[in-house]
ZANU-107441 format. One record per residue (C-alpha): residue in one letter; x, y, z. Coordinates in nm, 4 decimals, padded with zeros to 6 digits. Last residue first. Layout:
N
residu: A px: X py: Y pz: Z
...
END
This chain:
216
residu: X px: -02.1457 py: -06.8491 pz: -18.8572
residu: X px: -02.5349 py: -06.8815 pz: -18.7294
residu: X px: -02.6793 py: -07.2198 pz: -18.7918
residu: X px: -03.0873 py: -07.2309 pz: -18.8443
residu: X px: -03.2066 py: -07.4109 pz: -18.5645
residu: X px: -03.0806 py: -07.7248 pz: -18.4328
residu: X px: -03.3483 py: -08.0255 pz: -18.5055
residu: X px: -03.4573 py: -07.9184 pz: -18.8832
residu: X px: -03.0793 py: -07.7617 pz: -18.9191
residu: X px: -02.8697 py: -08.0269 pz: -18.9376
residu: X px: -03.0367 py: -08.3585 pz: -19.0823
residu: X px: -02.7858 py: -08.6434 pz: -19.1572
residu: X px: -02.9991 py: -08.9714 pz: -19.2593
residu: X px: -02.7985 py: -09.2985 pz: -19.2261
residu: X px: -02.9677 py: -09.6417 pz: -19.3802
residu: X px: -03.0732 py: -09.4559 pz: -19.6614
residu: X px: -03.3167 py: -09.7397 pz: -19.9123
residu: X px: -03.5078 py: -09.5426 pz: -20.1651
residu: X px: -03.7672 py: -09.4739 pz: -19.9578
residu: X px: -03.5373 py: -09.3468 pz: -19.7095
residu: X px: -03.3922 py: -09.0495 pz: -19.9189
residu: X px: -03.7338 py: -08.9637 pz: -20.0336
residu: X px: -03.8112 py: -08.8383 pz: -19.6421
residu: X px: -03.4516 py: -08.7624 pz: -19.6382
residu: X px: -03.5277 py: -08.4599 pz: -19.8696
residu: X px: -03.5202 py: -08.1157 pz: -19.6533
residu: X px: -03.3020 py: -08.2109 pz: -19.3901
residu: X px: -03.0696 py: -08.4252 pz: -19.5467
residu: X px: -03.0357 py: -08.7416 pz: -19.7299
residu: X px: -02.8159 py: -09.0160 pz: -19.8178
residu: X px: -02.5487 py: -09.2116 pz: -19.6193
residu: X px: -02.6612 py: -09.5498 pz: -19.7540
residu: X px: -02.4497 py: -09.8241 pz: -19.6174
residu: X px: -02.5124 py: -10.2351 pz: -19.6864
residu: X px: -02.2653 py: -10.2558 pz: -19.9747
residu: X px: -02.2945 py: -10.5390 pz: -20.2279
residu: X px: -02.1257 py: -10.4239 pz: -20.5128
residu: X px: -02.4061 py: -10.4116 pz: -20.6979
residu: X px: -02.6601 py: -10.3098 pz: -20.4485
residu: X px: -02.4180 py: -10.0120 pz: -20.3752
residu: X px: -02.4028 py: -09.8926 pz: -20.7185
residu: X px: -02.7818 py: -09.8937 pz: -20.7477
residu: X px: -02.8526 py: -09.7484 pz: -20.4240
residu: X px: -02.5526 py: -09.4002 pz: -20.5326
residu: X px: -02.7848 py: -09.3981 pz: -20.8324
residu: X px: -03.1539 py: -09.3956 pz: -20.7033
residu: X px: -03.0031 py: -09.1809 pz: -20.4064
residu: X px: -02.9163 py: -08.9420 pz: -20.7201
residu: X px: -03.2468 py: -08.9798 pz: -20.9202
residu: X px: -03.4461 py: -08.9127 pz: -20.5673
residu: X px: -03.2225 py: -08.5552 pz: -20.5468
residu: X px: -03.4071 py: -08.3854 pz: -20.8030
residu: X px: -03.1754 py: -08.1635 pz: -20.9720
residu: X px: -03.0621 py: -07.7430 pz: -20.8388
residu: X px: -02.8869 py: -07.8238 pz: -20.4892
residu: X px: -02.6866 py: -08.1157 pz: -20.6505
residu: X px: -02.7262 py: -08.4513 pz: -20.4622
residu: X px: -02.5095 py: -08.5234 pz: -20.1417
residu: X px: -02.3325 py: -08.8995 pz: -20.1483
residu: X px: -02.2655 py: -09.1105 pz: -19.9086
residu: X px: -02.2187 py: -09.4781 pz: -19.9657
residu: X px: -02.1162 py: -09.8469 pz: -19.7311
residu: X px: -01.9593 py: -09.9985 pz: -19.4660
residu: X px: -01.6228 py: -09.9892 pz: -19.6325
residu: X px: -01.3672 py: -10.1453 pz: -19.3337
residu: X px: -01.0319 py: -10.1160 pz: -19.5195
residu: X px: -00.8809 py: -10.4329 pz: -19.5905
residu: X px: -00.6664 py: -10.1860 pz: -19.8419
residu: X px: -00.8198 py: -10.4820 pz: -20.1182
residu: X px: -01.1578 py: -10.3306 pz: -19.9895
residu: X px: -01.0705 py: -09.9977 pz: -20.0675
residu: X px: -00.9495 py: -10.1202 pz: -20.4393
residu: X px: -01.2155 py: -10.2633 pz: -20.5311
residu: X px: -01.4643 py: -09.9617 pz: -20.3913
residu: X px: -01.2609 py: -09.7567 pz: -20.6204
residu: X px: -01.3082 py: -09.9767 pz: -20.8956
residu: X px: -01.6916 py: -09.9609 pz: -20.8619
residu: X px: -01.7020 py: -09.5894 pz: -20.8316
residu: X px: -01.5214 py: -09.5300 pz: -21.1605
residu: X px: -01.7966 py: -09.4731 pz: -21.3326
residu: X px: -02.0257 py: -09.2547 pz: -21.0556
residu: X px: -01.7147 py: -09.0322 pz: -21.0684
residu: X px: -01.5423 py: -09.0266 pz: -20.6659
residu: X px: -01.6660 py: -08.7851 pz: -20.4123
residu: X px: -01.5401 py: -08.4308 pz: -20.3617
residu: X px: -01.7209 py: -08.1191 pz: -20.5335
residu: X px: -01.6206 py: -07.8369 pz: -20.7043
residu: X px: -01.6697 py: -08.0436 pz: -21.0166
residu: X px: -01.9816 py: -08.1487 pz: -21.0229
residu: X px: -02.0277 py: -08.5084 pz: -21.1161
residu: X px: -02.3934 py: -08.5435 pz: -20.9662
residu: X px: -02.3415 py: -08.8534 pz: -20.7942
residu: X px: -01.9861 py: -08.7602 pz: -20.6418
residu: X px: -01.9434 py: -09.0809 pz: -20.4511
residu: X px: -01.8180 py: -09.0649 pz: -20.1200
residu: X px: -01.7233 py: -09.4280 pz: -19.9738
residu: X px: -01.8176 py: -09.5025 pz: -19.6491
residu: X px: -01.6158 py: -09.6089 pz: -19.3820
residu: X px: -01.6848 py: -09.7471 pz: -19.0257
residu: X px: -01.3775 py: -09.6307 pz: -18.7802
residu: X px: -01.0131 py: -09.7905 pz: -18.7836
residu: X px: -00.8627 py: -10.0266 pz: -18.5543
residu: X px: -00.5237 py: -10.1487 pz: -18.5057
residu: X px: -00.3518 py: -09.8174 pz: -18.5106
residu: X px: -00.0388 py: -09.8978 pz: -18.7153
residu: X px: -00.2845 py: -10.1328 pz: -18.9354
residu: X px: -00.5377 py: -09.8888 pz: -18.9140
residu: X px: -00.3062 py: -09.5727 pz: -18.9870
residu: X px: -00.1931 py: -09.7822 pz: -19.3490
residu: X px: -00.5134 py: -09.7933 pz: -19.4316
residu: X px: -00.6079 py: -09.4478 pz: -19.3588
residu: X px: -00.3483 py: -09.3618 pz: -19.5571
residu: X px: -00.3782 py: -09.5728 pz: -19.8760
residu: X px: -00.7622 py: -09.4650 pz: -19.8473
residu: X px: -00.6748 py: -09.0669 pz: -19.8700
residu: X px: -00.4396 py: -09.1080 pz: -20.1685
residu: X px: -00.6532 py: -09.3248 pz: -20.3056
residu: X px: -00.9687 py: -09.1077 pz: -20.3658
residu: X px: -01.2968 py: -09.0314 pz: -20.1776
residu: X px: -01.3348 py: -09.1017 pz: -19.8246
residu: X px: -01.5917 py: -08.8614 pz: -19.6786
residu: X px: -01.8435 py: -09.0602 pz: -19.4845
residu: X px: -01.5881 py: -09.1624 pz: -19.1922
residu: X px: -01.7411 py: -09.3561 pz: -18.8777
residu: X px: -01.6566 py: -09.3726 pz: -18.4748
residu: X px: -01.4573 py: -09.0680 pz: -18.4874
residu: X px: -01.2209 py: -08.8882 pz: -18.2989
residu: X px: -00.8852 py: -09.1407 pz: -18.3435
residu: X px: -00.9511 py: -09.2035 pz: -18.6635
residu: X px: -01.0097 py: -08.8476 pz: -18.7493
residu: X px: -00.7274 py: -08.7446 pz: -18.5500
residu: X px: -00.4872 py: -08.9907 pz: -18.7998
residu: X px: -00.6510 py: -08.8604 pz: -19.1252
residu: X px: -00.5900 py: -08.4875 pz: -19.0681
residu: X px: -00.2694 py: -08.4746 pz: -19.2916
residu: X px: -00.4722 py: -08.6341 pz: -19.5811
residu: X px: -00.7118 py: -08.3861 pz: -19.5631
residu: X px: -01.0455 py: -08.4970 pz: -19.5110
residu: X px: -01.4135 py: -08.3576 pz: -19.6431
residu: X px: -01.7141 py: -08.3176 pz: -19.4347
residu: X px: -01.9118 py: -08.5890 pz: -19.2726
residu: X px: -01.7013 py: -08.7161 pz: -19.0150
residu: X px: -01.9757 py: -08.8938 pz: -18.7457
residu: X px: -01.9677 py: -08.9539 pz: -18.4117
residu: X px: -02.1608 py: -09.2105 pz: -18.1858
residu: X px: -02.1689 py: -09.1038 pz: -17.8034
residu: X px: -02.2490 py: -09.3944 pz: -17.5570
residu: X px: -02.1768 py: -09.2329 pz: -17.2983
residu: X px: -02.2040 py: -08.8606 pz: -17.2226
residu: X px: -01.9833 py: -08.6652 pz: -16.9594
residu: X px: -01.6710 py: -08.7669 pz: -17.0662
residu: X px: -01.8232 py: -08.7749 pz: -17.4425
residu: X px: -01.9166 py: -08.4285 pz: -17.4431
residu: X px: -01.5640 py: -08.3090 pz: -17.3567
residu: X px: -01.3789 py: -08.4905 pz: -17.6147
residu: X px: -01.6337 py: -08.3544 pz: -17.8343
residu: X px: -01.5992 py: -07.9967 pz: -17.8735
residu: X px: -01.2751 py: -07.8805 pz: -17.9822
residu: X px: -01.1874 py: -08.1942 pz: -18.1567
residu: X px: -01.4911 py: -08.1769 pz: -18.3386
residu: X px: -01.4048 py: -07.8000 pz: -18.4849
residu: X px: -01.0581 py: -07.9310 pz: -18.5986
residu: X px: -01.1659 py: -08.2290 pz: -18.7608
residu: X px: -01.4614 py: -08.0543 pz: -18.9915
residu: X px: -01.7930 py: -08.1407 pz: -19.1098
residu: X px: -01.9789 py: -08.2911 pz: -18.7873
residu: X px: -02.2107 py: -08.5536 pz: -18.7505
residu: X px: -02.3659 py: -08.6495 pz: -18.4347
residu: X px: -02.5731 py: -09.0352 pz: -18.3061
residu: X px: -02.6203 py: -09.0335 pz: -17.9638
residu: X px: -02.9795 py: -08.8594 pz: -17.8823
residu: X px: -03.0715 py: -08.8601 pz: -17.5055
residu: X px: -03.2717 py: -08.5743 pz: -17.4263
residu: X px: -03.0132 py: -08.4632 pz: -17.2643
residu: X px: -02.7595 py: -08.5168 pz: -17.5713
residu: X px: -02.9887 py: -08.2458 pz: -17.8167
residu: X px: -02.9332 py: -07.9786 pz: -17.5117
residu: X px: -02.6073 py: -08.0286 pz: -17.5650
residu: X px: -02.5521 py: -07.9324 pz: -17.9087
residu: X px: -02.8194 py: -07.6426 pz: -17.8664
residu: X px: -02.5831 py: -07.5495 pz: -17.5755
residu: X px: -02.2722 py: -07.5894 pz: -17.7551
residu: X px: -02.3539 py: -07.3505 pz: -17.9953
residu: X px: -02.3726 py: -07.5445 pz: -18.3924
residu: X px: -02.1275 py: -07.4371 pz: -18.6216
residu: X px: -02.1483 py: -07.8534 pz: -18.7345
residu: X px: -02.4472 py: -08.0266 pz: -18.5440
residu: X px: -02.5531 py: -08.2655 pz: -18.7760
residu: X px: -02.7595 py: -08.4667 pz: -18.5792
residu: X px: -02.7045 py: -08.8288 pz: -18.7704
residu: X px: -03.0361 py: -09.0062 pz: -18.7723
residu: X px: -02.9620 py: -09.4028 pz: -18.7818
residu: X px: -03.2287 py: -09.5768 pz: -19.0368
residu: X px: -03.3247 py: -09.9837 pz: -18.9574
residu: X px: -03.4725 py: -09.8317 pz: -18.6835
residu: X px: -03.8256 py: -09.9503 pz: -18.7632
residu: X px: -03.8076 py: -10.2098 pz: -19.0246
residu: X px: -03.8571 py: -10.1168 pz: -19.3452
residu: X px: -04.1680 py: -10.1650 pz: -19.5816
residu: X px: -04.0987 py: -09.7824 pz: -19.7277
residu: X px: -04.4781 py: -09.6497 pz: -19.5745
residu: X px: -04.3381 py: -09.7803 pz: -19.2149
residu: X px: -03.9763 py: -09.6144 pz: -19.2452
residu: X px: -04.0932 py: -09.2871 pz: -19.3713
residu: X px: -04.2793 py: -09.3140 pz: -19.0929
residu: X px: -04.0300 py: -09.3994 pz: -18.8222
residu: X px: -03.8488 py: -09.1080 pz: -18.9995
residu: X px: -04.1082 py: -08.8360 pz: -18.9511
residu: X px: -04.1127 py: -09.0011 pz: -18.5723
residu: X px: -03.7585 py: -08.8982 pz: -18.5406
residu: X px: -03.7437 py: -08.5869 pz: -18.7110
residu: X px: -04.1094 py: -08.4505 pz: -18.4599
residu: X px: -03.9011 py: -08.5566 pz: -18.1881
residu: X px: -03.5587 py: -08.4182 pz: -18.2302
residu: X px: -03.7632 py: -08.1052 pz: -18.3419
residu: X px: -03.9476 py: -08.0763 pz: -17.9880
END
């Protein structure tokens, strides 16, 4: 099965690293996925999901989780502003939060809400422009400022350029965590997380290696 052959390529990734076993959460990343593949993945017992976009969760998981407990969900696309209140109320932790605008709210929907989901900060690590995250730079201040929010910032997620090594970019986005003394590493996908744990991911998302290639 792929769900096993992930999970025990990650329990050894884990062993040659010196980490504890299951000190790295898979996230099943099962955005476009058919509800069957999605589904099958839950009967044999896997918890932990990650989808990109508010909308297409809300369509699908409310009924998963009455007939699965225990279900762990992930947002690990971007989020609009005027989204922010379903995503707190969908998902159990937020990889995507990238600017003020976006923390200011999501602050001000915990206190109204009285709980808010596991955050990590996005951090553009390869400072492309069509792509979210905060500048490597100003990272540090942003993470100030999140924490001043009394948001809860559980750590950093960041996804490499297609074309560079990624290992130099989970170097980076470990780095700025260590310094500010984050826990979190969201790094690593399907084709690198292998490098991604070495170098200290604590949350792996890997789509297609368990689903199938996706079919939009």
């Amino acid at each position: 099965m792929p769900l096993e052959d992930i999970k025990s390529r990650i329990a050894k990734a884990e062993a040659n690293a010196g980490r504890a076993p299951g000190s790295v959460q898979l996230i099943a990343v099962s955005k476009v996925q058919p509800n069957e593949r999605v589904e099958a993945v839950l009967e044999e017992g896997h918890r932990c999901f990650g989808e990109n976009k508010v909308q297409e969760a809300a369509g699908k998981w409310p009924a998963f989780a009455e007939r699965f407990d225990g279900i762990d969900l992930h947002l690990i696309g971007p989020l609009q502003t005027n989204k922010a209140r379903q995503a707190m109320e969908l998902f159990d932790s937020i990889h995507s939060v990238d600017r003020p605008k976006l923390a200011k709210t999501l602050a001000r929907l915990a206190q109204e809400l009285g709980t808010c989901p596991d955050l990590f900060i996005q951090v553009n690590t390869g400072e492309e422009e069509q792509k979210a995250g905060v500048m490597p730079a100003e990272a540090d201040a942003f993470i100030a400022e999140c924490r001043a929010l009394d948001l809860p910032v559980k750590g950093l997620m960041c996804i490499p350029p297609v074309d560079e090594e990624p290992s130099l970019h989970f170097a980076l986005l470990a780095k700025i965590a260590k310094r500010n003394g984050l826990q979190g590493l969201s790094m690593g996908m399907s084709g690198d997380f292998e490098s991604a744990i070495a170098l200290g991911a604590t949350h792996v998302r890997v789509g297609s290696a368990i689903f199938g290639a996706r079919t939009y």
